[in-house]
VOBA-1610 file (N, C-alpha, C; in pm, whole numbers, padded with zeros to 5 digits, always signed):
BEGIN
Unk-03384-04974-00108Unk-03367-04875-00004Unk-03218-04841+00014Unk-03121-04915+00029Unk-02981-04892+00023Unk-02922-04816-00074Unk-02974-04855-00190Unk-02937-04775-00336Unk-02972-04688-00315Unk-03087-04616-00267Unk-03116-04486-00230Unk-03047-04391-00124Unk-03033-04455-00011Unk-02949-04407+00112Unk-02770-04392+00039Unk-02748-04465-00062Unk-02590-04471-00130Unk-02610-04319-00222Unk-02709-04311-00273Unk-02712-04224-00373Unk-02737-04092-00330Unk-02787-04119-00228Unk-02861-03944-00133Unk-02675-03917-00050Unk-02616-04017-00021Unk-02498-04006+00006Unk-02393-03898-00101Unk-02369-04004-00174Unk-02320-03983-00277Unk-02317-03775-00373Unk-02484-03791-00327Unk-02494-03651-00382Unk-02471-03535-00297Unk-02440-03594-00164Unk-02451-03532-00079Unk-02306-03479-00028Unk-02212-03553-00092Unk-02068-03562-00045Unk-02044-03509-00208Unk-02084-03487-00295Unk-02011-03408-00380Unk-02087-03273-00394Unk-02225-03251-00343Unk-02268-03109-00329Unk-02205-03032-00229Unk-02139-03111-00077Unk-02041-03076-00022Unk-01897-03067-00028Unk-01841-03117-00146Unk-01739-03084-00197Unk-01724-02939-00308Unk-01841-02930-00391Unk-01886-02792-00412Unk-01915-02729-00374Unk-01974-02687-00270Unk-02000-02599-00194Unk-01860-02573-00128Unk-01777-02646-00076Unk-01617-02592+00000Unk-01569-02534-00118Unk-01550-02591-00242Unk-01470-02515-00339Unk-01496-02339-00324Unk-01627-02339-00375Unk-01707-02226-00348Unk-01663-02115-00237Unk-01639-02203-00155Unk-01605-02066+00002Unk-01447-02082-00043Unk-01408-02119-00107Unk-01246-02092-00089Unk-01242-01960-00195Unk-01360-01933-00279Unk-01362-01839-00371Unk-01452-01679-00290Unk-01504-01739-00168Unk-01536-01622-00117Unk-01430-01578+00002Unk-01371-01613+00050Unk-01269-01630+00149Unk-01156-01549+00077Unk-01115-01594-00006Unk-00970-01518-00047Unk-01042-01342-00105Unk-01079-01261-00112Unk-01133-01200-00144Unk-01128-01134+00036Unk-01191-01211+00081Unk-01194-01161+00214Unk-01068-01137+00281Unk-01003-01199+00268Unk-00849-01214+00340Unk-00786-01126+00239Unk-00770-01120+00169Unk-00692-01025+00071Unk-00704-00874+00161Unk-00889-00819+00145Unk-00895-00709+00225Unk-00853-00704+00377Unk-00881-00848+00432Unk-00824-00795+00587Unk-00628-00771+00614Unk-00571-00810+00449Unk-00439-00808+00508Unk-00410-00669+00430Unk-00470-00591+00323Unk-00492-00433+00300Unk-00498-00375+00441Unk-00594-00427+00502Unk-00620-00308+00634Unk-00480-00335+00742Unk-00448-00488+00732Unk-00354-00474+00814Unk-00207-00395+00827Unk-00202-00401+00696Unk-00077-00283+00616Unk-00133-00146+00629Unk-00230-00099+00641Unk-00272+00017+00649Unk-00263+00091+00767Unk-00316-00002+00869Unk-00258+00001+00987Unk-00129-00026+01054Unk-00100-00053+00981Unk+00089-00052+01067Unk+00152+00055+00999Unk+00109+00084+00838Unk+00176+00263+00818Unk+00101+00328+00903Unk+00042+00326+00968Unk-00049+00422+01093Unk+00060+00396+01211Unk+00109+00298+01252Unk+00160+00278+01361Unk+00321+00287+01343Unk+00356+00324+01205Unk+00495+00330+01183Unk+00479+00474+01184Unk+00440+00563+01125Unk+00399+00668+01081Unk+00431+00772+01207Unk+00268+00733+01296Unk+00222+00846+01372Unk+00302+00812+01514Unk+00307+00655+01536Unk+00302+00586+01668Unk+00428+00573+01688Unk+00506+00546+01609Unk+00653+00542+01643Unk+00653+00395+01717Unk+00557+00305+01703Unk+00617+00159+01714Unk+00668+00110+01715Unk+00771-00010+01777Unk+00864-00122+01698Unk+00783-00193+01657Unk+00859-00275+01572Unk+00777-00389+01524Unk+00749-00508+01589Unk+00815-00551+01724Unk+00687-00616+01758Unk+00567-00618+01780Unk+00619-00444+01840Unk+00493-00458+01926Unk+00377-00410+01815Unk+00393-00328+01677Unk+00315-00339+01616Unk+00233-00432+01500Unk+00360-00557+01498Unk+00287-00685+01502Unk+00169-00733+01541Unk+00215-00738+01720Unk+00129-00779+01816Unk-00028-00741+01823Unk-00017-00619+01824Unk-00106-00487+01819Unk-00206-00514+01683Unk-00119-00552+01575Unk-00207-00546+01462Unk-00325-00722+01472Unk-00253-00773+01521Unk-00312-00935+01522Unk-00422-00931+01607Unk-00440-00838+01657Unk-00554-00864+01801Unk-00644-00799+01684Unk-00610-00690+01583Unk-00717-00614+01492Unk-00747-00689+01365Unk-00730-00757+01285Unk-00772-00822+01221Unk-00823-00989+01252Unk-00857-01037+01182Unk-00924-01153+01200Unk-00887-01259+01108Unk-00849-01356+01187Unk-00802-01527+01136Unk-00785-01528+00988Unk-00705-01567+00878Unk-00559-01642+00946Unk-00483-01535+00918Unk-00502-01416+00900Unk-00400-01287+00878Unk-00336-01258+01036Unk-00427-01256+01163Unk-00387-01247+01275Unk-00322-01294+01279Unk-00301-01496+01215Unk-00171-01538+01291Unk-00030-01533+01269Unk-00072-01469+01131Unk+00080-01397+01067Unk+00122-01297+01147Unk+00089-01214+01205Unk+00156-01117+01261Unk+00177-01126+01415Unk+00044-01240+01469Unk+00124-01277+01576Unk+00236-01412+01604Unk+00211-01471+01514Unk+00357-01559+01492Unk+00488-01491+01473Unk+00440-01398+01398Unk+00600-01313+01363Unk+00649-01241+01479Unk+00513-01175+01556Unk+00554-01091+01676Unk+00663-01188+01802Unk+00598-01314+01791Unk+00674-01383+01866Unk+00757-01431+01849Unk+00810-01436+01744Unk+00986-01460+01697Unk+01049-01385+01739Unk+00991-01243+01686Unk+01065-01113+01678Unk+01097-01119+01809Unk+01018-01158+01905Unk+01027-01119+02036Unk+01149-01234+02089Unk+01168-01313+02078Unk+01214-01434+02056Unk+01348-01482+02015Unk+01381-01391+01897Unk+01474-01379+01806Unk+01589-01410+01883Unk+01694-01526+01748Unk+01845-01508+01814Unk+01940-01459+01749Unk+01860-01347+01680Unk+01970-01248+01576Unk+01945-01362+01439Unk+01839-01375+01440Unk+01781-01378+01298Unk+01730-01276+01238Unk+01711-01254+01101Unk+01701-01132+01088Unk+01490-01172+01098Unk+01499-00988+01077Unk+01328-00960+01027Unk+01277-01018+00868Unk+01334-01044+00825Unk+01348-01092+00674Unk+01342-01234+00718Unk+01402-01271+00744Unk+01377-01434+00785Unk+01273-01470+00838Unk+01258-01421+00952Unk+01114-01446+01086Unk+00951-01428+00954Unk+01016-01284+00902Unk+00887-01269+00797Unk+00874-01419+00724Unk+00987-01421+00654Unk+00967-01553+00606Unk+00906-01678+00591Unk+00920-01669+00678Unk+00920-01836+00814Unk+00781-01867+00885Unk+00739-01719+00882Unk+00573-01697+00931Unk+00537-01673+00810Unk+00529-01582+00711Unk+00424-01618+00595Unk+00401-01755+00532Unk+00560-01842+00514Unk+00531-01973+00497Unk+00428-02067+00542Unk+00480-02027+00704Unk+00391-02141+00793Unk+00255-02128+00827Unk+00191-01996+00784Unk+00110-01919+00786Unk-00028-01953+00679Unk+00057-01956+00548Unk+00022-01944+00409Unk-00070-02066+00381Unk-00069-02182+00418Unk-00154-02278+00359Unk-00262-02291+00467Unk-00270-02199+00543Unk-00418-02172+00581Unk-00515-02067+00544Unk-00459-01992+00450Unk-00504-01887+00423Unk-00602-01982+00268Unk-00649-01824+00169Unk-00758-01953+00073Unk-00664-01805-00047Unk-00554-01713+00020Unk-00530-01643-00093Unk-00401-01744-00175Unk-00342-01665-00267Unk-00273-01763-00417Unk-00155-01679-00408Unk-00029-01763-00427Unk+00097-01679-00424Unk+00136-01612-00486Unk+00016-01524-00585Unk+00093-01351-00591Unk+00048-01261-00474Unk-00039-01329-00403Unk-00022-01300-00289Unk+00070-01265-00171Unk+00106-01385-00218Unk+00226-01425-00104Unk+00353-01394-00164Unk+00357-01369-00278Unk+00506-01280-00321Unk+00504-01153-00277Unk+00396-01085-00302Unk+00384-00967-00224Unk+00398-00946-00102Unk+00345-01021-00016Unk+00335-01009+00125Unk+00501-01022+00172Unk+00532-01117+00124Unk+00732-01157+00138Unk+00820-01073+00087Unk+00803-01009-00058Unk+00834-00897-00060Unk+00814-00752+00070Unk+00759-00719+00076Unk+00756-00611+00196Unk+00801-00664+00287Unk+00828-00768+00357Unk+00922-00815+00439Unk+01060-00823+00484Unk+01121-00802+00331Unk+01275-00770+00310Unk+01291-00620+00306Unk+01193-00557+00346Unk+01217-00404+00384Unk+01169-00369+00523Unk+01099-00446+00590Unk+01063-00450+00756Unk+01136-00430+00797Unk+01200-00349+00907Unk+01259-00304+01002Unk+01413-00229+00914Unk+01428-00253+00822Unk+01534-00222+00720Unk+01585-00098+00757Unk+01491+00017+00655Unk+01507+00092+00617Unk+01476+00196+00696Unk+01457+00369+00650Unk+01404+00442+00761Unk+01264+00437+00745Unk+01189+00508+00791Unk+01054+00549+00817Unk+00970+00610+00689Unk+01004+00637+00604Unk+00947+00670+00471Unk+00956+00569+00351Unk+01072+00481+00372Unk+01120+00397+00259Unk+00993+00260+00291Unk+00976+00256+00427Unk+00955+00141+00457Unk+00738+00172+00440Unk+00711+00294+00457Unk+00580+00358+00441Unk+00554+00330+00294Unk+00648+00373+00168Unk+00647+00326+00067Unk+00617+00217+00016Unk+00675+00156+00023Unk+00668+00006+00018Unk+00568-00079+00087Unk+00479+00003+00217Unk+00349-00046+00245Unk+00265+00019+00124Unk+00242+00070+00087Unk+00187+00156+00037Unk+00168+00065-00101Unk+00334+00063-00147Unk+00328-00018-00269Unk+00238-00219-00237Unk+00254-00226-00114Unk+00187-00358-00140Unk+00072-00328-00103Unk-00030-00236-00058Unk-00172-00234-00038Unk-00217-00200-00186Unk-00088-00095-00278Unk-00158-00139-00444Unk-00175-00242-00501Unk-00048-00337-00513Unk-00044-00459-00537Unk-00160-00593-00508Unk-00200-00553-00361Unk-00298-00622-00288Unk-00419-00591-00353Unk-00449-00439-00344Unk-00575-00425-00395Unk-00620-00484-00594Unk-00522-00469-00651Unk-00525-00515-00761Unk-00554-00662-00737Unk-00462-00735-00679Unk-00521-00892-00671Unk-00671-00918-00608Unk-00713-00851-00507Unk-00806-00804-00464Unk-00965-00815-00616Unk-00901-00707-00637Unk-01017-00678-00744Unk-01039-00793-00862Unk-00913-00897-00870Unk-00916-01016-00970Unk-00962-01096-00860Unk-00958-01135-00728Unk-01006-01248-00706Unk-01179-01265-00676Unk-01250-01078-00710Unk-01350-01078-00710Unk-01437-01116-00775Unk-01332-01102-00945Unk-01399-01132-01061Unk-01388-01284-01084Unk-01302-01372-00976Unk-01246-01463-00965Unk-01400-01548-00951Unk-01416-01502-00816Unk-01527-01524-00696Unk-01643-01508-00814Unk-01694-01409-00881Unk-01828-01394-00948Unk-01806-01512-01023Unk-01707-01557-01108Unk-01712-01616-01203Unk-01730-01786-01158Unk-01662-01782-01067Unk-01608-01961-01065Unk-01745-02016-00879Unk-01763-01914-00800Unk-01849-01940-00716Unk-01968-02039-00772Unk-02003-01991-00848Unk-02203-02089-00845Unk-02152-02206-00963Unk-02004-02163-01019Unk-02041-02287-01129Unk-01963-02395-01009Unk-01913-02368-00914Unk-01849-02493-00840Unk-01991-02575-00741Unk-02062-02437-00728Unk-02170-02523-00622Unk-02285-02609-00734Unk-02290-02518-00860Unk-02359-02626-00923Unk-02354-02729-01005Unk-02157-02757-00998Unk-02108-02834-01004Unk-02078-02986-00963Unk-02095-02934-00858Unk-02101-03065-00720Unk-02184-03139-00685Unk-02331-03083-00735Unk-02476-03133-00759Unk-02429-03227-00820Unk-02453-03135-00973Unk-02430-03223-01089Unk-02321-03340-01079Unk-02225-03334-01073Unk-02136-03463-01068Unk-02178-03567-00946Unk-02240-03531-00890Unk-02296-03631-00762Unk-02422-03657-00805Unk-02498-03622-00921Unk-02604-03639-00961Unk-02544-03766-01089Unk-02439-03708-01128Unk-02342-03812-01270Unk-02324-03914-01240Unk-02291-03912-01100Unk-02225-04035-01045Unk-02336-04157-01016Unk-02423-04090-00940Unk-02550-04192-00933Unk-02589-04257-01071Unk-02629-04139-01149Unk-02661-04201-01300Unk-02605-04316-01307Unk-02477-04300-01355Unk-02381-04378-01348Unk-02345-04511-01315Unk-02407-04531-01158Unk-02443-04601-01102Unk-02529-04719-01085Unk-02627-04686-01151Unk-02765-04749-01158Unk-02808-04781-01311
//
């Protein structure tokens, strides 16, 4: 009876270790698009709204959803905060601290840091550009982490079976 309760364990803690792999392959895919929309929306709010950037930080974090929100409201509150650090830094400092909660991969996050060293910079077209250029950038990674997701999703969940199925073998 123990050997059994060890082994139903056993399979049970590595079908749940496949299965998490798995959502980290549906997740980034997801987050990729919610931080497209979030750039999309702040050339909306640079654009039409004539925003600063905190407050269109702020503004943008209440519109997207976890952990992209807390990038922009972490940053909003530096910005707000700030002791003549620059916007390049604060960006910094929040995508960093930001970043290992997210499930996206740092061409991600080169991108995202890139457009950062042009935040508050430049004028109003240079800086539209350069959103523009990272919602291409984005969407391209985007479209690989889909093929990412088709490919590597079911072999991780039926992965985790299996090796928790190996292990018992193994075992006995």
């Amino acid at each position: 009876m123990l050997k059994f309760v060890g082994g139903v364990l056993i399979i049970s803690a590595a079908t749940l270790f496949g299965f998490l792999k798995a959502a980290h392959y549906v997740r980034r895919p997801k987050q990729i698009r919610a931080m497209i929309s979030a750039l999309g929306r702040m050339e909306t709010e640079i654009t039409y709204a004539l925003t600063p950037l905190p407050e269109a930080f702020l503004s943008l974090s209440k519109q997207v959803a976890d952990p992209v929100s807390s990038l922009f409201r972490i940053t909003a509150e530096r910005l707000a905060a700030s002791d003549g650090i620059s916007t390049r830094e604060i960006w910094q400092m929040s995508v960093k601290d930001v970043w290992t909660r997210t499930s996206m991969k740092q061409a991600e996050q080169e991108v995202v840091l890139q457009l950062g060293g042009v935040l508050g910079l430049s004028d109003r077209s240079d800086q539209i550009k350069h959103l523009r250029l990272a919602m291409s950038q984005l969407q391209t990674e985007e479209s690989e982490s889909r093929e990412e997701q088709r490919r590597y999703e079911k072999m991780w969940k039926s992965l985790g079976v299996l090796i928790g199925a190996l292990i018992v073998i193994l075992m006995y």
